[in-house]
C-alpha positions as CSV (number, residue, x, y, z in Angstrom):
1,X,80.4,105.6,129.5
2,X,77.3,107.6,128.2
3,X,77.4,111.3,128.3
4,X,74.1,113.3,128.7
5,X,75.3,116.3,126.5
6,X,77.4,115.0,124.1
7,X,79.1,117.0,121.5
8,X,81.5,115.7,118.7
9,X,85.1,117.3,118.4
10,X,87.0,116.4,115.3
11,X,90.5,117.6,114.1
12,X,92.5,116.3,111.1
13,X,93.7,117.6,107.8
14,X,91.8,118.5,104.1
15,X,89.9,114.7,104.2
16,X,88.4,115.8,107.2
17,X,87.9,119.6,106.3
18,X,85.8,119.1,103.6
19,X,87.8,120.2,101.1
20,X,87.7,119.6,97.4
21,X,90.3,121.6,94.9
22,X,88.6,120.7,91.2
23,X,86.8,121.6,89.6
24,X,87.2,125.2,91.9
25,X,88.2,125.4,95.7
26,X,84.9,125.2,97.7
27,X,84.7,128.2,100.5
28,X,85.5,127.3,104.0
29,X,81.6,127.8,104.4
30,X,80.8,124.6,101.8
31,X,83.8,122.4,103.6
32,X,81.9,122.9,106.7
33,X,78.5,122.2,105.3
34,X,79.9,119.1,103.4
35,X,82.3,117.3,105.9
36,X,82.2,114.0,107.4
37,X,82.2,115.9,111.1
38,X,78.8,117.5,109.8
39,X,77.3,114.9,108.4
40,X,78.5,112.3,111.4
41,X,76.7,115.5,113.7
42,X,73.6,115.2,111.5
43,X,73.1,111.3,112.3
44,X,73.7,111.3,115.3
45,X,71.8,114.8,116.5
46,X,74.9,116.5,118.1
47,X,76.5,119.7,118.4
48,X,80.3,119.2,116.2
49,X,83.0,121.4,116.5
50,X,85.5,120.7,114.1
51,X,89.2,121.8,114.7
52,X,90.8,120.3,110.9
53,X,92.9,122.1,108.7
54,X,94.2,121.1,104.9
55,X,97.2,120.1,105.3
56,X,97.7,119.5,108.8
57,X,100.5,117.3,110.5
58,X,99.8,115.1,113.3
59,X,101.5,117.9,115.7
60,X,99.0,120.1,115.2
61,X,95.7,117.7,114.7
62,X,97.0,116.6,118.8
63,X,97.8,119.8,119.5
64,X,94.7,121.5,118.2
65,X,92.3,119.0,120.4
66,X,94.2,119.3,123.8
67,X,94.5,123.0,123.4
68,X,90.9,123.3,122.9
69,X,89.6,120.9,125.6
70,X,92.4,123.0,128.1
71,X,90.4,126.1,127.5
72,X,87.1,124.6,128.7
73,X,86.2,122.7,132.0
74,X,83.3,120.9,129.5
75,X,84.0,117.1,129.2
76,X,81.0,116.2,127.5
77,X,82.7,115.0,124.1
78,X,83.3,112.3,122.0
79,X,86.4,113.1,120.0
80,X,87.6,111.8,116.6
81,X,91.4,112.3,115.3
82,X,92.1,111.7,111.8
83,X,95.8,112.0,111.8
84,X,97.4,112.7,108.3
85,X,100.9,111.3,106.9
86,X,103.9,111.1,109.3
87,X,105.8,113.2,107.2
88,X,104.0,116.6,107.4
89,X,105.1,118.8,110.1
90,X,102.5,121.7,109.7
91,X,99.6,123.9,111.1
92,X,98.1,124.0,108.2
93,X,95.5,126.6,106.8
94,X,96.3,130.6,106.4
95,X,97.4,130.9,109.8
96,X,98.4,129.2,112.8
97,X,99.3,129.1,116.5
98,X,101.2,126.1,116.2
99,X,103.2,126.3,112.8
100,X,106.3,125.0,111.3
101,X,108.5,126.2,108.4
102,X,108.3,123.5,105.9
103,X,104.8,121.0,105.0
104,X,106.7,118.0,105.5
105,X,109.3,116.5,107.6
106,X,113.0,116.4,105.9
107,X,115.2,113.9,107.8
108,X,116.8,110.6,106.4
109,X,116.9,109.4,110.2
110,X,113.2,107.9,110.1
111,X,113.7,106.4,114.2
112,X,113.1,110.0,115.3
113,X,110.6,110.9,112.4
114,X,108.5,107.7,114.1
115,X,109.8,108.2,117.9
116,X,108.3,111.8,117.6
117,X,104.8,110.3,116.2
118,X,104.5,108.0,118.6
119,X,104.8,110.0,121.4
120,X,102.6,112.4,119.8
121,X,99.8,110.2,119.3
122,X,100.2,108.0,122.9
123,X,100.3,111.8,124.4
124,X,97.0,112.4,123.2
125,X,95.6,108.7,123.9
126,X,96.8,109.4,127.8
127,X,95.1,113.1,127.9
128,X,92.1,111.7,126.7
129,X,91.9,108.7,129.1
130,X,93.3,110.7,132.0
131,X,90.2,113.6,131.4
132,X,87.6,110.8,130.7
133,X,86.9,111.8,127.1
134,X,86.1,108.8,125.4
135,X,87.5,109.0,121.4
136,X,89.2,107.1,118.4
137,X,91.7,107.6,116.5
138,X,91.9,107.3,112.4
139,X,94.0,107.7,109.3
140,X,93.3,110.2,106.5
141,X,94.7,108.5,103.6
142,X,98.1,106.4,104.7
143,X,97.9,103.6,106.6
144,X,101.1,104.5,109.0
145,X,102.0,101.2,110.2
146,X,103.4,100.8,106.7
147,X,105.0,103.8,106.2
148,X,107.9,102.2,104.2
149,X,107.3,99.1,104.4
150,X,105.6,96.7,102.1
151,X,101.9,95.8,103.2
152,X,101.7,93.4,106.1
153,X,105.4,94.2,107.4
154,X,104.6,96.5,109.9
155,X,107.0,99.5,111.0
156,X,105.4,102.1,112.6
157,X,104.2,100.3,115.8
158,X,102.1,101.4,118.4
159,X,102.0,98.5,120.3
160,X,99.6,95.6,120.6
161,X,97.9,96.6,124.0
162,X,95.7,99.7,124.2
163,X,96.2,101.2,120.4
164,X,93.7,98.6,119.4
165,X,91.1,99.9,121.7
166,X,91.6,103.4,120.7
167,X,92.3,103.6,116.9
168,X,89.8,102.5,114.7
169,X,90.3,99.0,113.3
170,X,94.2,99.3,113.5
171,X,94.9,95.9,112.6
172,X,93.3,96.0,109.9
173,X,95.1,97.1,106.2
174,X,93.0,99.2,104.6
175,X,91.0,101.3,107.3
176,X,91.8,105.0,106.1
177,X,89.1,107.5,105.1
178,X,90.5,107.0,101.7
179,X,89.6,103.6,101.5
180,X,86.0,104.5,103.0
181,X,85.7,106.5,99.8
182,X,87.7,103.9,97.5
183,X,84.7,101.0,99.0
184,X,87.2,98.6,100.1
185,X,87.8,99.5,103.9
186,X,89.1,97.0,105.7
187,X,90.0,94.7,102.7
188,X,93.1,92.9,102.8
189,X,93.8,93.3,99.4
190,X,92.7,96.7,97.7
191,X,93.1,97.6,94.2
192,X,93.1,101.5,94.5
193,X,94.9,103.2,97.4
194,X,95.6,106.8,97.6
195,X,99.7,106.6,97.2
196,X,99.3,104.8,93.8
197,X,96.2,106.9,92.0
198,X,96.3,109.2,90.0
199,X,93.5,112.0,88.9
200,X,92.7,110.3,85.8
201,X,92.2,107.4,87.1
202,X,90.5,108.7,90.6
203,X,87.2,107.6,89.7
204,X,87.2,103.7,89.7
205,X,83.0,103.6,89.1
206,X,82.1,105.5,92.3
207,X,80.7,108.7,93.0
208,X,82.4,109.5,96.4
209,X,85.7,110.6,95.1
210,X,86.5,113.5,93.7
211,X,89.5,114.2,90.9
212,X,91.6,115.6,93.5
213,X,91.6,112.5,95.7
214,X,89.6,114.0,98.2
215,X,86.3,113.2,99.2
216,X,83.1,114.4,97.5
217,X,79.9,115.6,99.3
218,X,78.5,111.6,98.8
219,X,82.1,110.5,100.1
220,X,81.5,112.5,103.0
221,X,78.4,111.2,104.4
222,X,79.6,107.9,103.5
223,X,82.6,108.5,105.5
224,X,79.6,109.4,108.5
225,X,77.6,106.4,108.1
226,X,80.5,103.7,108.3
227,X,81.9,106.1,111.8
228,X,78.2,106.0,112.9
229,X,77.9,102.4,114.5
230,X,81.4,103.0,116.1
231,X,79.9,105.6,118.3
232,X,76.3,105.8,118.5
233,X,76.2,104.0,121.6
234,X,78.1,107.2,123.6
235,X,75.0,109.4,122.6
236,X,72.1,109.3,125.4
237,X,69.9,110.4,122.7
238,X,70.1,107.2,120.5
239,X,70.1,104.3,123.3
């Protein structure tokens, strides 16, 4: 499918914000200047309109994209999720139509925390498809198939059928934005992973990370130009 108008729409938490916390909190303004949704917009020519908020769960980075795309009869998008950790149940941001009390999800019964993920994520999947919106779907900075598990033994399952059309390079390990910024996406054996860093030892030679854990400006765009060849083929304007 090849769209004549084609806009980007982008949701997901602080990774995909633009935000960076050291040495100072950039404005909303700079996140928006700086993010991977701008930069991805920049290369490819488009329009972007993106709906992320730090600390956002996967409720609301679904939630925030079908409520938008409900409000308009447009269908001239390519969308982009970049769901966070399973854990966080939040709007995120200063305010929110779709909020929850607490950041993160507090339950010892880890069957619903993934039954309610799932659905979450195959909910969007199906909205998408059904409206014709082509898309893909991403990680921030957890790879959730191994949510508790060890690497390789794989417990958050979305099934081996159309999840591998959909989410970006799902059987790979390795294929978060983190590990974009880290330079070892899609490795099967990575030496720094977001989980097990710490800030003083964030750095690991590259520019593209900043001491927070989040990307920098440079991790941004580098964030853009490994998304760009996933995509470019949707926009009438590159073919």
């Amino acid at each position: 499918m090849v769209l004549k108008n084609m806009k980007l729409l982008t949701s997901g938490d602080s990774f995909t914000r633009g935000l960076i916390k050291v040495p100072t909190r950039n404005t909303s303004k700079e996140q928006a200047k700086i993010c991977w949704p701008t930069q991805l917009g920049k290369l490819i020519g488009c329009d972007v309109i993106n709906l992320a908020r730090p600390g956002a769960g996967i409720d609301y980075i679904a939630y925030s994209i079908q409520n938008y795309l409900r409000r308009t009869d447009d269908r001239d998008f390519f969308v982009i999720a970049a769901f966070s950790a399973l854990e966080r149940q939040c709007g995120g941001g200063e305010s929110s139509e779709y909020i929850y009390p607490g950041p993160y999800y507090k339950t010892e019964n880890y069957r619903e925390l993934f039954f309610k993920n799932e659905m979450i994520i195959r909910g969007l999947h199906s909205y998408l498809k059904d409206e014709g919106i082509p898309h893909f779907f991403t990680n921030s900075f957890v790879d959730v198939k191994y949510h508790l598990a060890e690497l390789g033994k794989l417990d958050f399952c979305l099934g081996d059928g159309e999840v591998n059309q959909y989410w970006l390079n799902w059987k790979y390990d390795s294929n978060t934005l983190y590990n974009i910024i880290a330079e070892n996406y899609l490795e099967p054996s990575t030496k720094y992973a977001h989980s097990s860093q710490k800030e003083d030892d964030f750095f690991n030679g590259s520019k593209y990370i900043a001491g927070c854990l989040h990307p920098t400006e440079d991790g941004h765009k580098l964030i853009a130009k490994t998304f760009y060849p996933y995509i470019k083929s949707y926009f009438t304007n590159l073919i």
